[in-house]
C-alpha positions in Angstrom: 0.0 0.0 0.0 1.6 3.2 -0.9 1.0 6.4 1.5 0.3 8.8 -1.5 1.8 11.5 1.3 1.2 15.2 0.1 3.0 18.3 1.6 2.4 22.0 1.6 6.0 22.7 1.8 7.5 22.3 -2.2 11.0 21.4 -0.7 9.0 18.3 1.5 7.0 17.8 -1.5 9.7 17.2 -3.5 11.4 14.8 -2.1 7.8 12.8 -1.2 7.1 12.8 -5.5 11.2 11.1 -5.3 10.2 8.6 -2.6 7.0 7.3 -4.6 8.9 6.8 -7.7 11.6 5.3 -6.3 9.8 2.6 -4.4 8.5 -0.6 -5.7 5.2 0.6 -5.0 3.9 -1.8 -2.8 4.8 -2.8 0.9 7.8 -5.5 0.8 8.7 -7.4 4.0 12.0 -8.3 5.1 15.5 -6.5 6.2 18.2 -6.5 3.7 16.9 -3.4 2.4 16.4 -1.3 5.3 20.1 -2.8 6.6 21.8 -1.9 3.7 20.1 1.7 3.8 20.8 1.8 7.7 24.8 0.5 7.2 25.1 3.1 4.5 23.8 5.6 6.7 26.1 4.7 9.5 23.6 2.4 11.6 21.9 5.2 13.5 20.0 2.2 15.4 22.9 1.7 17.3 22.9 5.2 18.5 19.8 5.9 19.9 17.9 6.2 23.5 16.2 4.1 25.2 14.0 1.8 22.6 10.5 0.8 23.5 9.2 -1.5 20.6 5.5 -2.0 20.0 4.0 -4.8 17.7 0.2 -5.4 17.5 -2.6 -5.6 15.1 -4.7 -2.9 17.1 -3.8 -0.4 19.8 -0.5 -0.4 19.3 -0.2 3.0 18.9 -2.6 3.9 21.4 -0.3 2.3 23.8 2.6 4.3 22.3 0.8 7.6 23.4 0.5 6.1 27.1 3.9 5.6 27.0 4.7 9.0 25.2 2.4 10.7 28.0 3.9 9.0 30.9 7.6 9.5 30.6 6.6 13.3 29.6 4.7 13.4 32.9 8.2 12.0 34.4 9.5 15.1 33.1 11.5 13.5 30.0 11.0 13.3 26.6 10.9 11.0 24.0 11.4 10.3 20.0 8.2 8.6 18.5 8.0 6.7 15.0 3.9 5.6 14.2 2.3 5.2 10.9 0.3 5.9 8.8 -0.1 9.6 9.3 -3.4 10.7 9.2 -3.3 14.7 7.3 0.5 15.2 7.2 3.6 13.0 6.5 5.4 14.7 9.9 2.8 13.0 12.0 5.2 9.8 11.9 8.1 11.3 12.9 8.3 12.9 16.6 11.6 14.5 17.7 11.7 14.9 21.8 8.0 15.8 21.7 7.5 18.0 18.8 6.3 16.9 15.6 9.8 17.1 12.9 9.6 20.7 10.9 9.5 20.9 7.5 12.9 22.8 7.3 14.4 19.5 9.0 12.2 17.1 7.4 13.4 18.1 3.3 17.2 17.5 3.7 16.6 14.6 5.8 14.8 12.9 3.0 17.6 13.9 0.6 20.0 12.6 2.5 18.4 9.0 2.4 17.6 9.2 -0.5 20.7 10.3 -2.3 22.7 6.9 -0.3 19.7 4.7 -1.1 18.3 4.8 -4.3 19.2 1.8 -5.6 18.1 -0.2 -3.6 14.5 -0.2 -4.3 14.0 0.1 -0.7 10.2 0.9 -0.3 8.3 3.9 1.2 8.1 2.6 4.6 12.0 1.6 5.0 12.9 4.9 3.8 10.4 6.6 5.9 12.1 4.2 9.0 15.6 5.1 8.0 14.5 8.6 8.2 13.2 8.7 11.3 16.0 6.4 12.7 18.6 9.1 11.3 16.7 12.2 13.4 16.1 10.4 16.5 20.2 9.3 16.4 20.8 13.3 15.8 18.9 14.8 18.4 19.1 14.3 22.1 15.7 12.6 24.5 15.8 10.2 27.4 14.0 7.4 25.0 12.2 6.4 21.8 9.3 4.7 21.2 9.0 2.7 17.8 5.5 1.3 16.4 5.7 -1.6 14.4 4.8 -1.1 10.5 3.6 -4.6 9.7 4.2 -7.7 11.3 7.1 -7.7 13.5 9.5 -10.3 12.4 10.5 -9.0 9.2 9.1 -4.8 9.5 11.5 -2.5 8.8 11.5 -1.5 12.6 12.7 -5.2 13.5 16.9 -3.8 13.6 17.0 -2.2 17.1 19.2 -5.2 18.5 19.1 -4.1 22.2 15.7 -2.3 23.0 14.8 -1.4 27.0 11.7 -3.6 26.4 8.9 -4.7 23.9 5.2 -5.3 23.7 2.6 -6.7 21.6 -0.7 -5.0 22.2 -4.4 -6.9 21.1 -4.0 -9.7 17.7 -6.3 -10.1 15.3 -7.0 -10.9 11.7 -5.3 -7.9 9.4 -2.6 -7.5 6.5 -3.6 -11.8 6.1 -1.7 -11.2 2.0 1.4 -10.4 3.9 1.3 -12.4 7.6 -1.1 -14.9 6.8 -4.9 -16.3 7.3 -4.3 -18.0 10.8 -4.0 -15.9 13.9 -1.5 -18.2 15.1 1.2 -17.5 12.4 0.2 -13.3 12.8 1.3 -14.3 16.7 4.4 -15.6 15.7 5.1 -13.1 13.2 4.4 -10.3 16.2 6.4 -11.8 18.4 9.5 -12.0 16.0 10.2 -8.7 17.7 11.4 -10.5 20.7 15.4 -10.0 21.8 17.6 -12.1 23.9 17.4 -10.7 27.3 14.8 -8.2 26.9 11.6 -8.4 28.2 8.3 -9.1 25.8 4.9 -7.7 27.7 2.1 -9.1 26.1 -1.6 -8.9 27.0 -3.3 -12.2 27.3 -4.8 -14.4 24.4 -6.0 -17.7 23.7 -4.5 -21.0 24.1 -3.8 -21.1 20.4 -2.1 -17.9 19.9 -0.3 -18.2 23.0 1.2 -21.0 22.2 3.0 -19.9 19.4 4.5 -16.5 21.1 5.6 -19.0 23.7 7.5 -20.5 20.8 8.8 -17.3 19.4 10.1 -15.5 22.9 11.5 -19.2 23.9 13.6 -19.3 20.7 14.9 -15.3 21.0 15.6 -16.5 24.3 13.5 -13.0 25.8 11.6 -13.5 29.4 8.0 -13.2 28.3 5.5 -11.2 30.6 2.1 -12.3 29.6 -0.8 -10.7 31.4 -2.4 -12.5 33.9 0.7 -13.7 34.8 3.4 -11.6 36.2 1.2 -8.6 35.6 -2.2 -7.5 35.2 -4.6 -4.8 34.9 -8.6 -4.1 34.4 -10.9 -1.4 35.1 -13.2 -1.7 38.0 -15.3 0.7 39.4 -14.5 3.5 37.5 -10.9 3.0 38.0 -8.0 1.2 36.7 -6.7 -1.8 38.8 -3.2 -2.7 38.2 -1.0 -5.2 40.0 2.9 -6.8 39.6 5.3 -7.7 41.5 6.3 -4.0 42.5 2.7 -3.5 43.9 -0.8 -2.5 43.0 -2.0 0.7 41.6 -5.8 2.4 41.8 -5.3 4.5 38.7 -7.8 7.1 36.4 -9.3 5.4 33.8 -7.9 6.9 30.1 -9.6 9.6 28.7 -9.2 8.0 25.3 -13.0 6.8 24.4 -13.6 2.9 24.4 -13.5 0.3 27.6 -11.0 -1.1 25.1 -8.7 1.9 26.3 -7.6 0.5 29.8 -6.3 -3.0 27.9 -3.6 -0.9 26.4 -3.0 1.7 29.0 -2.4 -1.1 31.3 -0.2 -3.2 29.0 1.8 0.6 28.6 2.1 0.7 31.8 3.3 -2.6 32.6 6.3 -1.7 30.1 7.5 1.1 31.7 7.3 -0.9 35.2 9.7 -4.0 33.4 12.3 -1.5 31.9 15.4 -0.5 33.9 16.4 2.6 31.8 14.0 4.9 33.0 12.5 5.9 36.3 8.7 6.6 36.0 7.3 7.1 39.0 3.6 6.3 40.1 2.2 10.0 39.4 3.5 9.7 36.1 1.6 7.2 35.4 -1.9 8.6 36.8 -0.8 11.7 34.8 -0.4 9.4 31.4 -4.1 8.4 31.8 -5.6 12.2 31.0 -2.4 13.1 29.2 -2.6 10.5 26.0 -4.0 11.8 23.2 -4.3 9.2 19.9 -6.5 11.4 17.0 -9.0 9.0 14.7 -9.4 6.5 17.4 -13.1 7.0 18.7 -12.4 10.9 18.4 -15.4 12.8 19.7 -15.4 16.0 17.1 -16.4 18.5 19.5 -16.7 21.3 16.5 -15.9 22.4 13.2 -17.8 22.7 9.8 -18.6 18.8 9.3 -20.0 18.5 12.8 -22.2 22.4 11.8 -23.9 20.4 9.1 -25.7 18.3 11.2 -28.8 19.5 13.6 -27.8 21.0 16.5 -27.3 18.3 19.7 -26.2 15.8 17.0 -22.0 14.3 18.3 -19.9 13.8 15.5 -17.3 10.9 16.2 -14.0 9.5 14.0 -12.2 6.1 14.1 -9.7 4.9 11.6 -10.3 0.8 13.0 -10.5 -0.9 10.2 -10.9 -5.1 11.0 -13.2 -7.1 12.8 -11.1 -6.8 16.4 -11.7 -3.0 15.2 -15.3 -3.3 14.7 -16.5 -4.9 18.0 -14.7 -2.5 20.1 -16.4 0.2 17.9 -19.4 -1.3 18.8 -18.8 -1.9 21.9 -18.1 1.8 22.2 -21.6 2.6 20.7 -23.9 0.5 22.7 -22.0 1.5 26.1 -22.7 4.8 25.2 -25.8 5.2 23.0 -27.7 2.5 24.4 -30.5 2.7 21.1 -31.9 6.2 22.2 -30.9 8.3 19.3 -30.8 7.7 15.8 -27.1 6.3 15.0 -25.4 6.6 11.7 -22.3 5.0 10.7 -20.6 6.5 7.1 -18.2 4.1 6.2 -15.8 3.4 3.9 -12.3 0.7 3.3 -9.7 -0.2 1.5 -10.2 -3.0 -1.1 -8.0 -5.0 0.9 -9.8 -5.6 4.1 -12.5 -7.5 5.1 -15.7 -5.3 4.5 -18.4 -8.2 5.7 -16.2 -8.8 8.3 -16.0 -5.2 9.7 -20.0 -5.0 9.4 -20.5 -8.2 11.0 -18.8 -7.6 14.0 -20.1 -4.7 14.5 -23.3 -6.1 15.9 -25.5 -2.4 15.5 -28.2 -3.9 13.5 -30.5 -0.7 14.3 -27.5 2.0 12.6 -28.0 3.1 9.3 -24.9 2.6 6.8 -23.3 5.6 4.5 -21.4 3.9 2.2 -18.2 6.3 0.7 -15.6 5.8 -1.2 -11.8 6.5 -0.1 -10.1 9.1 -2.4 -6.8 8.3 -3.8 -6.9 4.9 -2.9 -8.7 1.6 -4.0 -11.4 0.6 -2.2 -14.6 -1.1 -2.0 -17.3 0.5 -3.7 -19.7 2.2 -1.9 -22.6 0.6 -3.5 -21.2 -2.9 -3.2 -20.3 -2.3 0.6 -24.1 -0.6 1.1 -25.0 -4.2 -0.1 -22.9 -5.8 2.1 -24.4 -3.8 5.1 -27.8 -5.0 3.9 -26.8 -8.4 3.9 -25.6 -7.7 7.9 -28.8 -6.1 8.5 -28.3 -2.6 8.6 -30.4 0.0 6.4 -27.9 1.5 4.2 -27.1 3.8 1.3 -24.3 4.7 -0.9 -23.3 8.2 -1.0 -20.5 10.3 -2.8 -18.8 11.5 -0.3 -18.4 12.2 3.9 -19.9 15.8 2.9 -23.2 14.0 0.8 -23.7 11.8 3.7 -23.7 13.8 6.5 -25.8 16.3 4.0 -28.4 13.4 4.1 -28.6 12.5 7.5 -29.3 15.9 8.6 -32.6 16.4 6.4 -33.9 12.9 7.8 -37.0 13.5 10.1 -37.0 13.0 13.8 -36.8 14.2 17.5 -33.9 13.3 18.6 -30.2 14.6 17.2 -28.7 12.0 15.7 -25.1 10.5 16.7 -23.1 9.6 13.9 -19.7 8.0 13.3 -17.3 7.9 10.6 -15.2 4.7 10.4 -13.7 2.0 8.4 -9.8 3.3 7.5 -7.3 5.9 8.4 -6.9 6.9 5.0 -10.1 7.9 5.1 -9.7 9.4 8.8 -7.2 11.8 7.8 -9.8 13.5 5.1 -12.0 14.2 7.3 -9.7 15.7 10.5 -8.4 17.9 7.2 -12.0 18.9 6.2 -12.5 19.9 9.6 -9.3 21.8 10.1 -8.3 19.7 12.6 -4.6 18.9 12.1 -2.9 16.6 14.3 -0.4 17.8 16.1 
C-alpha cells in the first residue's frame, strides 16, 4: 500500500514525488533493504535512547501515546516513530515531543535518499531510515518505535538491544502479507522479541499463545504475559493494576472505548519491566488524561462537518478498520448510546480488508450505513459495501462522499439529534480531521 503523502511545503513535497517513484510501490517485507540503507547511513539504530518496541494488530499505537504521556509526565521526553499519518507526513516522525519541521524534514529525505536509491527500498523503510537518522541526531531520554507490519521481518525489527517490547491486542489484518491463521500473525508479532529483553504481552487464547511461547522461547527474551506476572482491568470506575512491585488504583484513560484500559495497562506494565527509565507512580496517573491518539473513537467536538448536522447531534471519528476494530467500535456505541438516538455509521475501506467482516462484528443492526468511497486509494465500492451492510442487517445507502452523507442525515425527520460516526480506515480518517481543520499535532 503506498502512502500517497502530500505536503504544503514544495521542498517536503519534492522529495515525497522522489520517494513514490523510487519505491516498488507496494509494501515488501523483510531487512536486507532497510540494513543496507541503515549500514550506509552509518547504523543510527545503534545510536539511539532508550528503545521501547511495539508490535500489534490494534492499539499499538494507542499504547505508544501512554507511553509517550507517561515518561513526559516524568519530566523527560521521548522520539516517537507511528504510521500511517493521518493529514501530514510529519505525523510519523516525533523528535523529543515536537512533531519534525518541515525545514528539518526536506534534507533529511535527501539525505536517504541520495545513499539509497538503488536499492528499491520501499516507502516505509525509507520513511524508518529517516526517522532512525533524526532520533540518532537529536538528544531525549527514549524512543518509542510502532511496528509497521508484522514484526518479524518490518522495517523497525533492527534495534538489537531495545529497554523492552510489547505486543498489544492480535487479530486478523494484512492476512496477504502475515497470513490467514492468527497463530502465524502471533508468531510473526512476536518475531520482535530479543535475547534478554523483556516481551509484555496482553493475554490471548491458548492457540495464539502457544505460538509467542514459541517465538520468545527461541529469541531466548523473558516473556511477561498478562495475567501472569502482571495484570490490569478497570473496575469501578478506576484502573486496577498489580505486579510484582505493587498494586495501583489509577484514572481510567480519557481516550473513548473500555477497550482503552487494555492498552494503557499493557503501557504501563512496560515502563514498570524496563530499567532505563525511572517513571514514577504520578507519572503514570498523569499518562491516563495526558494521551491523546486522533482518529481512534475521536469525539469531534466542533468544526464545519460537525455544523452540518442539527444541533445536539455528536460527531465521532475512528480509523479501525478489522473485525477486532469493529467490535470494540461497537462496543463503544452501545456502552454509550444504548439505542436512544438515531445512530449513523458513514463508512468506507480499502479493497484489501475484510468489508463483511468489519459490518459483521459490529453487531449495531439498528444503525444506518453511509457507504463512501476512499479518495486516492482503492477501495470497496460504496454501492457494493451498502449491499454488504444490507446483507448484515443494517439499512444502508451509498453516497459520494463524507460531505453528501452527512448532508443526508441531517434532512432525515426526527426528534432526537442523531449520533453519527465515521469509520472504516485511516486513509479515510485523515480526510476528514483535514476537512474539519483539525490537524494533528
Amino acid at each position: 500500500m503506498v502512502d500517497f503523502a502530500v505536503s504544503s511545503d514544495p521542498a517536503v513535497q519534492a522529495q515525497l514525488d522522489r520517494l513514490t517513484l523510487l519505491s516498488p510501490g507496494a509494501d515488501i517485507l523483510g531487512l536486507d533493504r532497510i540494513t543496507t540503507l541503515l549500514d550506509r547511513l552509518g547504523r543510527p539504530q545503534d545510536r539511539l535512547p532508550s528503545v521501547f518496541h511495539v508490535a500489534g494488530t490494534n492499539g499499538k499505537g494507542s499504547t505508544c501515546a501512554y507511553l509517550r504521556a507517561a515518561i513526559e509526565a516524568a519530566g523527560m521526553s521521548a522520539h516517537v516513530y507511528t504510521s500511517p499519518h493521518l493529514v501530514r507526513f510529519n505525523e510519523r516522525i516525533r523528535i523529543a515531543g515536537e512533531l519534525i519541521e518541515d525545514a528539518e524534514l526536506a534534507p533529511l529525505l535527501a539525505e536517504v535518499l541520495e545513499v539509497g536509491g538503488d536499492l528499491g527500498a520501499s516507502f516505509f523503510e525509507v520513511t524508518t531510515a529517516a526517522a532512525l537518522l533524526a532520533f540518532s541526531r537529536a538528544p531525549a531520554d527514549a524512543c518509542i518505535i510502532e511496528v509497521g507490519l508484522g514484526g518479524r521481518l518490518d522495517a523497525t525489527n533492527v534495534i538489537e538491544a531495545p529497554a523492552i517490547c510489547g505486543i498489544a491486542q492480535l487479530g486478523l489484518d494484512h492476512q496477504a502479507f502475515l497470513g490467514d491463521k492468527i497463530e502465524d500473525i502471533a508468531a510473526e508479532k512476536a518475531g520482535i522479541a530479543k535475547a534478554g529483553v523483556p516481551i509484555v504481552t496482553l493475554h490471548y487464547p491458548a492457540n495464539v499463545a502457544n505460538r509467542i511461547g514459541q517465538a520468545t522461547r527461541a529469541a531466548g527474551a523473558p516473556w511477561l504475559a498478562k495475567g501472569g506476572v502482571w495484570d490490569g482491568a478497570a473496575y469501578r470506575g478506576r484502573l486496577h493494576y498489580r505486579d510484582a512491585q505493587g498494586k495501583l488504583e489509577l484514572p481510567l484513560p480519557s481516550l473513548a472505548g473500555g477497550h482503552q484500559a487494555m492498552n494503557a495497562g499493557l503501557a504501563v506494565a512496560m515502563l514498570r519491566h524496563q530499567q532505563a527509565l525511572t517513571i514514577p507512580p504520578s507519572a503514570l496517573r498523569a499518562a491516563m488524561g495526558w494521551a491523546h491518539w486522533p482518529a481512534r473513537l475521536q469525539h469531534l467536538h466542533d468544526g464545519p462537518l460537525l455544523g452540518m448536522l442539527p444541533p445536539g447531534s455528536e460527531l465521532w471519528l475512528d480509523g479501525g478498520h478489522n473485525p477486532a476494530a469493529a467490535r470494540a467500535i461497537g462496543d463503544f456505541l452501545r456502552s454509550r448510546f444504548a439505542g436512544d438516538r438515531p445512530l449513523h455509521l458513514i463508512l468506507g475501506l480499502l479493497a484489501n480488508k475484510d468489508a463483511a467482516g468489519f459490518l459483521g462484528s459490529l453487531g449495531l443492526i439498528g444503525a444506518t450505513v453511509h457507504a463512501v468511497p476512499i479518495a486516492g486509494h482503492a477501495h470497496h465500492e460504496p454501492e457494493a459495501l451498502a449491499a454488504l451492510a444490507r446483507s448484515a442487517g443494517f439499512k444502508a445507502w451509498s453516497s459520494d462522499g463524507v460531505e453528501s452523507a452527512l448532508s443526508a442525515i441531517a434532512v432525515e425527520p426526527g426528534d432526537l439529534p442523531p449520533v453519527v460516526l465515521i469509520g472504516g480506515s485511516l486513509y479515510l480518517a485523515g480526510t476528514v480531521l483535514a476537512a474539519n481543520g483539525m490537524l494533528p499535532d
